[in-house]
N, C-alpha and C positions, 0 to 999 in steps of 0.2 A: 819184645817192646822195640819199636823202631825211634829211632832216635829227635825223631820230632817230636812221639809224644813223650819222651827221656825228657827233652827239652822247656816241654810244655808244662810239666810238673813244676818247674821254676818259675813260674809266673808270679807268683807273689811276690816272691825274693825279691823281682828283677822288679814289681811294681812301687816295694820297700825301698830299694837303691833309686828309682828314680827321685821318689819324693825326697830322700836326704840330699843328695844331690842339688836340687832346687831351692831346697830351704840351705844351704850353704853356699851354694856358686851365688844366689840373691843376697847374701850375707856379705860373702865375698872379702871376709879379711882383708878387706880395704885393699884390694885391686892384685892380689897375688893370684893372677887370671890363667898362670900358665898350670897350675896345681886343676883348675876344675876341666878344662880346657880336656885333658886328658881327661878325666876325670866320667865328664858329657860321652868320650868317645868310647870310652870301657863299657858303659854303661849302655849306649847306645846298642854297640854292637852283643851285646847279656840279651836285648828286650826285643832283637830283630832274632837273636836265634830261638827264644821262645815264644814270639808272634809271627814270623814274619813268614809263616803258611797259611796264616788269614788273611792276607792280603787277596783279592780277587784274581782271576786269571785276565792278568791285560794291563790288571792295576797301577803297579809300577812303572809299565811304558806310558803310559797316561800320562803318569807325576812328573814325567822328563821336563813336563815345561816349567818345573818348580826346581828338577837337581839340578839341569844342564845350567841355566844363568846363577845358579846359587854357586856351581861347583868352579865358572869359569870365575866369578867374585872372589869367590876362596882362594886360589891360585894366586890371582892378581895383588890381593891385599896383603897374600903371607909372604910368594916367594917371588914377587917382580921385584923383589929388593929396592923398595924404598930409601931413602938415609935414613929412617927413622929406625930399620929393624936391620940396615947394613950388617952382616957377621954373624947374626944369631940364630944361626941354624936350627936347631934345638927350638928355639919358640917359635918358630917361623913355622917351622913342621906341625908344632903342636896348636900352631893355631889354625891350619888348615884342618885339623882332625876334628879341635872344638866345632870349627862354623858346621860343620858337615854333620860332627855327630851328634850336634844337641836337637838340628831339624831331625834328623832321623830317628834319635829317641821321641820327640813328638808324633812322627809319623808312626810306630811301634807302640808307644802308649796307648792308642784311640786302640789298637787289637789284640788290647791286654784287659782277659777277665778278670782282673783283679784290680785293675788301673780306678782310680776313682779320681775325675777331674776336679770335683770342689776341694779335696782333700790335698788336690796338687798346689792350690790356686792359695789353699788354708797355708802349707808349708811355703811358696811365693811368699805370702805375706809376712809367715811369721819372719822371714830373714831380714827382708826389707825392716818390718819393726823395729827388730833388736839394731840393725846398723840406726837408724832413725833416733831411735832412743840414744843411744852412747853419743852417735857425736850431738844429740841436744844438751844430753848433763852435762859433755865436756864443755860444749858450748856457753853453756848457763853456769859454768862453775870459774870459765876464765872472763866473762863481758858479763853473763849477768841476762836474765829476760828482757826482751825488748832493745836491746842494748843501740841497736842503730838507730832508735829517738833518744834514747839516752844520751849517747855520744855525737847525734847531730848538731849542737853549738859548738865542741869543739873533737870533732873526729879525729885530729892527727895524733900517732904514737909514733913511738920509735923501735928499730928492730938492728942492731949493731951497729950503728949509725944512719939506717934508714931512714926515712919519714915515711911512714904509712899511714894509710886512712880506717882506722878502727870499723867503720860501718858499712865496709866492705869486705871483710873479712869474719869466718865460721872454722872452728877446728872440725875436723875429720879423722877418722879410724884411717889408716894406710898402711897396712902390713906391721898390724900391733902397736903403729905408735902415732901419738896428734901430731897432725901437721895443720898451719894454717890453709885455706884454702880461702878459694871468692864463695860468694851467696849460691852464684846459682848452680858450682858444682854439687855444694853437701845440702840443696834443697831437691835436687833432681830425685831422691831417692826418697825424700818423702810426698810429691808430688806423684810417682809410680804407685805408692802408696795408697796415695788417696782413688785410685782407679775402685780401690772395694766399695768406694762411698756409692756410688750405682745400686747393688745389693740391696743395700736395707730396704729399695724402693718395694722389695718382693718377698723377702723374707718372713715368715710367719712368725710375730714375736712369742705369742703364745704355744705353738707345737714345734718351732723352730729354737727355742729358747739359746741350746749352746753356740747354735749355728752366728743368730744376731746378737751377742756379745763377744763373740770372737772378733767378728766384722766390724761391726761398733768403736770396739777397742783400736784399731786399726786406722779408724776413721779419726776416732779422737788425736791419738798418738800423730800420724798426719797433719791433721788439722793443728793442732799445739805447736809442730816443728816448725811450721810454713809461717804462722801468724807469729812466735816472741823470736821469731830474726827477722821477723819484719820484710820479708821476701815480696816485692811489690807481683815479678814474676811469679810466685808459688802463689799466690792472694786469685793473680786475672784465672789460673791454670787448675785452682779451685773451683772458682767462677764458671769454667769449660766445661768441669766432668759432673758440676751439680745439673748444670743445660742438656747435657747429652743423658743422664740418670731419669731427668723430668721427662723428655723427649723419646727416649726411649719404654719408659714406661706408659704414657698417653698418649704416643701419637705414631708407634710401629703399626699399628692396624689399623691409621687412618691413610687411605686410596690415594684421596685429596694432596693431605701433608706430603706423603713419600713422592708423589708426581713433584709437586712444587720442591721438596731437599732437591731432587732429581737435576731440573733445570739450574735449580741456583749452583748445583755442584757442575753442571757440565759448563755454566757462566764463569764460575770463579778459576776450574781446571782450564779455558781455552785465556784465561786472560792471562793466569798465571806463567802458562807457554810462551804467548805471546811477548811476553817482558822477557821469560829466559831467553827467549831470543836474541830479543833487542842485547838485552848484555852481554852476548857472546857477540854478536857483531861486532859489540863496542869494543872490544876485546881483540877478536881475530885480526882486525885491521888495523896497519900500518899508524893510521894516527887517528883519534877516537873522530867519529862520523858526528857527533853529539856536542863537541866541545866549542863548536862556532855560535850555537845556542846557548844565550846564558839558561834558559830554566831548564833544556832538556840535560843542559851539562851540569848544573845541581842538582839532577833528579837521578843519571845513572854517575857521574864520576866525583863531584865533589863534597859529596854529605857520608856523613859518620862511617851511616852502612856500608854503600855502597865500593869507598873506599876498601875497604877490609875484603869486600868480595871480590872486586876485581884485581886485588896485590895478589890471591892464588889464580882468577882466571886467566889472568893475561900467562904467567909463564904455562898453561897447565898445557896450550895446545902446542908446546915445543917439541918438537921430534922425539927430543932424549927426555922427554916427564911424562910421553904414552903412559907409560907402564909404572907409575909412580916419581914423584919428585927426588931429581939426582940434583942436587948443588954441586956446585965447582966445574960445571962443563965449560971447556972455553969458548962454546958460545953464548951464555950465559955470562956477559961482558958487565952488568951491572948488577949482577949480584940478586937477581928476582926469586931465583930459586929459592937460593938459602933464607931470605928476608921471609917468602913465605913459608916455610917449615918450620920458622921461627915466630910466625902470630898465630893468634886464636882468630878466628872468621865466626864463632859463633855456629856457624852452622854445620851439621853434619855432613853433608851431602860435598862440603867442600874437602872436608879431612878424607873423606873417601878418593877426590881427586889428588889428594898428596901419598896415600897411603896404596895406592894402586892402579890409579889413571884414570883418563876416559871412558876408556873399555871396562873397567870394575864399576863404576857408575851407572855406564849405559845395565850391565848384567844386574846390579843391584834394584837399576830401575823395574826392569824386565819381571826381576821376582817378585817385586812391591805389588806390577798390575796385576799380577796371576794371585797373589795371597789377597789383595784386593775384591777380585769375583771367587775366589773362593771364600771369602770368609762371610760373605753376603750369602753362597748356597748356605756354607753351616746355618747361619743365622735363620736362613728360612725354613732347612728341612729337618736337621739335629733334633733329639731328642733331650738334648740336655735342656736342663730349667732355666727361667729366664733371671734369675739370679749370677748363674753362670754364665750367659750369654750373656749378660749387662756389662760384666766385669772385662771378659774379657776384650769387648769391642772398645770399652771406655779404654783397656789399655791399650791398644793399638793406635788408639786416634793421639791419646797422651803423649806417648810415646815420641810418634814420629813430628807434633807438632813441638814436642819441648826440644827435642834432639836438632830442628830445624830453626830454634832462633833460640838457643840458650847452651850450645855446645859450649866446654872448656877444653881446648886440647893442653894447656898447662896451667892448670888451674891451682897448685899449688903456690902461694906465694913467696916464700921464701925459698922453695927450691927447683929453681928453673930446670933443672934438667929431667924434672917426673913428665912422662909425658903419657896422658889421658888417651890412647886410642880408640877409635869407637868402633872395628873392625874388632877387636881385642875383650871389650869390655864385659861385663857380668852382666849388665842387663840386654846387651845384643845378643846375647847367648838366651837365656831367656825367651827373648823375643820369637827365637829363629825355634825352641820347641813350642811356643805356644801356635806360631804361625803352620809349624806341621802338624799337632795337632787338631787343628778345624782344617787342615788344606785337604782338598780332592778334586779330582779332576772333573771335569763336564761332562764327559762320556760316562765316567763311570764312578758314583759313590761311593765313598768307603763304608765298613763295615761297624757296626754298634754294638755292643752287647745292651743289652734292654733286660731287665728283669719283669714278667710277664706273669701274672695271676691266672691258671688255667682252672677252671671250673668244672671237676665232675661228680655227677650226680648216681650215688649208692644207693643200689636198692637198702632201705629200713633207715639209716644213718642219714637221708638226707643228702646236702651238697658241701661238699668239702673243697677248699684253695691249696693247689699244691703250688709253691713258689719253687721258678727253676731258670734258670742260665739259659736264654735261647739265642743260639746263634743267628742274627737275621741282619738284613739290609736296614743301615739308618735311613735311607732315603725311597722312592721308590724303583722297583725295579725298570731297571734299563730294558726298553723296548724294542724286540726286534725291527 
């Protein structure tokens, strides 16, 4: 027996540890990220030695355009040494292995006959649930349902002599014990959540019965967390994935519609450019170009947002914050560095320029467009069900639109020194196997297993179904 198919006999095991895996790193014992992190990577490397001779011949050099910028992010985020991860070797290491190994156990699962995607997506959920659930009772057991109209005549408490605002504030799980936290960290997980509310649109209640009570369940739990904290955020972000659920159910095979999303999407992508621009100019140069206008100078430098955005971009283009934000340089004469290491901006895309530079941004970008048109092939030549395709596209749009205006990098309130990474996190991890999972290159499809009904016909007995494992291409074959 030659040692691949030694190997190959493990396939189930290796498709068993993935699913535990998933359903605990999505759990995530309240953020002790560096326990799965290894965890993704052990694992990874179990489901590449019993698949990873299905891969096609060429395959692999193909995906380059998916490791190379994922692999140079990775690098950047763990070991350009930050302040925020200064010293710690040991996590720094283990968090390049996570980012790496959990796309790779997604690229490994898709060529694992035993792998079953809704079953992966069943244990996704159920983790998210249970965290969803716990910190709602804790929730509900220290303010009470609804509590932020409850406490909106008179929100102020107190916290050791603090004055805090009751109706901004939700308890959370964090490494076995509540901590206060703001709304929109400990709703982001029921918002991820509600990604399964898509599903039902396909589901067959009747022949699918366990299937649409799992998901259901899922929906409600969701739906319950988001609405008695009164999350005006989780409410619009509900509002998004029932649009995208309805949209994708009645209007994927309309010509028409997908031409017109089309335009409106290359409308909104060339505007949205255009503004990052203006802000980086406003940014790069010596004294803002915008400020001798009053309305252009309330539109990028003096309102709420924008504020927040440019306290990280102005120091991000300094020689010494390339490669992540270093406070204390002594060019760094007013203190911009540490000021922003020390706010929340809200937005992901910025914690990435603290947490590993320009260059981890540009490579993150890089990978976003390549998972981008690949998740559109899966989408159109995949054979998985459009329950499964629902779910997962609604998580990736969720996703990257919650993480882009509702980030908390210390979203703890009482205790300033927890700091949220999102390089680091359980649902980026997540993210990076479900984005291997659907990923393949343009040259060359990945591979399916497909369970196939062959029909043959016996003399006297008639015609008989033998079901069986066929190895074949999910897409069509590449053309000489």
């Amino acid at each position: 027996m030659t040692a691949k198919k030694s190997f190959k006999g493990y396939e189930g095991i290796v498709a068993f540890l993935i699913f535990e895996v998933l359903a605990l790193t999505t759990f995530g014992l309240g953020g002790i990220n560096i326990v799965f992190h290894i965890a993704g990577f052990l694992v990874a490397t179990f489901a590449l030695l019993t698949s990873g001779n299905q891969f096609k011949k060429g395959e692999l050099l193909h995906l380059l355009v998916f490791i190379v910028p994922l692999f140079i992010f990775a690098v950047l985020v763990s070991l350009a040494g930050s302040d925020y991860f200064e010293g710690k070797i040991l996590e720094n290491i283990c968090s390049l292995l996570g980012i790496m190994g959990f796309f790779f156990m997604g690229l490994a699962a898709r060529r694992n006959e035993s792998f079953n995607i809704e079953t992966a997506l069943i244990c996704i959920g159920g983790g998210l649930a249970l965290l969803v659930l716990i910190n709602t009772f804790a929730t509900w057991f220290d303010y009470g349902p609804f509590y932020p109209l409850i406490f909106s005549s008179k929100p102020d408490g107190y916290y050791r002599g603090e004055v805090i605002n009751l109706t901004k504030e939700m308890n959370v799980l964090v490494g076995l014990k509540f901590y206060e936290s703001t709304i929109s960290y400990g709703t982001q997980f029921a918002v991820l959540l509600s990604a399964s509310i898509p599903a039902l649109f396909f589901i067959d209640r009747k022949k699918e019965t366990k299937k649409f009570l799992v998901v259901a369940l899922y929906a409600v739990i969701s739906i319950l967390a988001i609405a008695t904290v009164t999350s005006i955020t989780g409410i619009i972000f509900l509002a998004i994935v029932l649009v995208i659920g309805v949209v994708y159910k009645f209007f994927r095979d309309n010509d028409l519609f997908k031409k017109l999303l089309k335009w409106a999407f290359i409308v909104i992508l060339g505007l949205g450019c255009l503004f990052v621009i203006l802000v980086i100019i406003n940014n790069i140069t010596s004294t803002s170009i915008f400020a001798q206008n009053a309305f252009l100078n309330k539109v990028f430098n003096t309102n709420h947002v924008m504020s927040k955005i440019n306290a990280v971009l102005s120091p991000a283009f300094k020689p010494y914050n390339l490669f992540g934000f270093h406070s204390g340089n002594i060019d760094d004469v007013y203190g911009q560095t540490y000021d922003a290491l020390l706010s929340s901006s809200g937005h992901f895309e910025l914690e990435i320029l603290k947490e590993g530079g320009i260059f981890a941004l540009i490579s993150l970008i890089t990978f976003g467009v390549f998972s981008f048109f690949s998740t559109g092939r899966y989408l159109k030549n995949s054979h998985d069900n459009s329950s499964t395709k629902s779910v997962l596209l609604t998580f990736f749009i969720v996703f990257v639109l919650y993480y882009s205006v509702a980030f908390e990098t210390f979203p703890l309130i009482h205790v300033k020194e927890y700091l949220n990474s999102f390089s680091r996190s359980t649902p980026f991890m997540v993210l990076l196997f479900l984005v291997g999972y659907v990923a393949n290159s343009k040259k060359i499809a990945p591979v399916e297993f497909e369970k196939k009904e062959k029909k043959t016909k016996d003399v006297g007995t008639g015609v008989s179904a033998v079901e069986e494992y066929d190895f074949s291409d999910s897409d069509q074959e590449e053309k000489e």
